[in-house]
C-alpha positions as CSV (number, residue, x, y, z in Angstrom):
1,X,4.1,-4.0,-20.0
2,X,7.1,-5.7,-18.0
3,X,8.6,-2.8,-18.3
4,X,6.4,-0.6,-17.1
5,X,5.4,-3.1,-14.0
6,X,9.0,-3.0,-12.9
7,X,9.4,0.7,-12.8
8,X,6.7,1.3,-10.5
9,X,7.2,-2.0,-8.5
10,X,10.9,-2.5,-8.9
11,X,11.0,-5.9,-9.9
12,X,8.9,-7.2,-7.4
13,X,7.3,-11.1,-8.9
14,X,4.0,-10.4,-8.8
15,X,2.3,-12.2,-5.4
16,X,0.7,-15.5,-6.1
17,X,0.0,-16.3,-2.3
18,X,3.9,-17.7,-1.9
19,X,6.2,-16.2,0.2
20,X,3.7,-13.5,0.9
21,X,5.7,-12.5,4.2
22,X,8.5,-11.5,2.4
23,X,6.9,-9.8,-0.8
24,X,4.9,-7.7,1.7
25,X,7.8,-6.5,3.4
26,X,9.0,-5.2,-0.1
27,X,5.8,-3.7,-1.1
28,X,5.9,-1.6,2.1
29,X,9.0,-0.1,1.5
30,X,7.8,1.1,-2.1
31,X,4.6,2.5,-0.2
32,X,7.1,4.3,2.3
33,X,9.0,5.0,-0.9
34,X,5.9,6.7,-2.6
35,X,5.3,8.5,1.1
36,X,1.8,6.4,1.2
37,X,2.3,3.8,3.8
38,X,0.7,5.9,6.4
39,X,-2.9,5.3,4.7
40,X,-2.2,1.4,6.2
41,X,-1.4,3.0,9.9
42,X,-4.2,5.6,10.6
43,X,-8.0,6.4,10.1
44,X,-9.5,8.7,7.1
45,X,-9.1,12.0,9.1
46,X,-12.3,14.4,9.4
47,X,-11.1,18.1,8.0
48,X,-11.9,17.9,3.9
49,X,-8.7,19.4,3.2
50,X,-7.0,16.8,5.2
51,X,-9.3,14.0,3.9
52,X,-9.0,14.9,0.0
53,X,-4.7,14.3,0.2
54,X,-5.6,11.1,2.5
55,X,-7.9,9.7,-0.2
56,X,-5.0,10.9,-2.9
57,X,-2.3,8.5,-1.0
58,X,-4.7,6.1,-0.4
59,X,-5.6,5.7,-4.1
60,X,-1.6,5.8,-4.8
61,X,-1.4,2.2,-2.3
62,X,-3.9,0.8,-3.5
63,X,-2.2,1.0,-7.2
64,X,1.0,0.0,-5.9
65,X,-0.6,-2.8,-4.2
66,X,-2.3,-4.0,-6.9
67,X,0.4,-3.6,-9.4
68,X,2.4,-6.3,-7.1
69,X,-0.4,-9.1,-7.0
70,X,-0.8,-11.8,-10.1
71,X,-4.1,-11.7,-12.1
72,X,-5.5,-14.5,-9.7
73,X,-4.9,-12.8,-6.6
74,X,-7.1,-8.9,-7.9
75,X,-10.7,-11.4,-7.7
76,X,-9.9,-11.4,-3.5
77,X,-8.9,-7.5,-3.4
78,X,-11.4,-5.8,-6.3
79,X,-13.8,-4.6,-4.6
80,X,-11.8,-3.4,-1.5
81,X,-12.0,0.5,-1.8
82,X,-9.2,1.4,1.1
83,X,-5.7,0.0,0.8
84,X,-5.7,-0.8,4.6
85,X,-8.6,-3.1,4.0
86,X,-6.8,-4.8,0.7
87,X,-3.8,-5.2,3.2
88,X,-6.0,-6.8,5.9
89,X,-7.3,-9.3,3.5
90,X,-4.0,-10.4,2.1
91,X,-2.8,-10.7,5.8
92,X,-5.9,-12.8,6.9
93,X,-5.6,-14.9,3.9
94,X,-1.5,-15.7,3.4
95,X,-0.1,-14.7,7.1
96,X,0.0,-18.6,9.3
97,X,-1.0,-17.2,12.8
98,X,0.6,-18.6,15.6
99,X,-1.2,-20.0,18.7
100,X,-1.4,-17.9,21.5
């Protein structure tokens, strides 16, 4: 299973809520890697031709995501069904904002 986690993640430690900056840095370049990162930076788009290779990539982040978060971390992301909204929640949860 190690194995197999660190060819699709390239070693990445699996995210446990430390150093979450960093790790998410690394996780988006393997989603720029795997030519998915643009699900994070745009809406579903309306044309079913269009939308069916969206929802492709989309599934494709969401597995990369996951692969990179520890078994306590999935209960928080589960039932997210878009990998911009399992993004969002990992943000809102381990990124400190500052005060404006």
């Amino acid at each position: 299973m190690a194995a197999s986690f660190q060819q699709h993640v390239g070693n990445i430690k699996p995210i446990d809520g430390k150093g979450y900056t960093f790790r998410k840095h690394r996780i988006m370049l393997i989603l720029l890697q795997f030519h998915v990162a643009e699900v994070l930076m745009r809406k579903p788009p309306e044309e079913e031709k269009e939308l069916n290779v969206y929802k492709m990539s989309d599934i494709k982040a969401r597995n990369k995501n996951t692969q990179c978060l520890a078994h306590n971390m999935l209960e928080s992301v589960m039932d997210k069904t878009m990998a911009k909204e399992l993004m969002d929640i990992l943000d809102y949860t381990y990124i400190k904002k500052g005060i404006s």
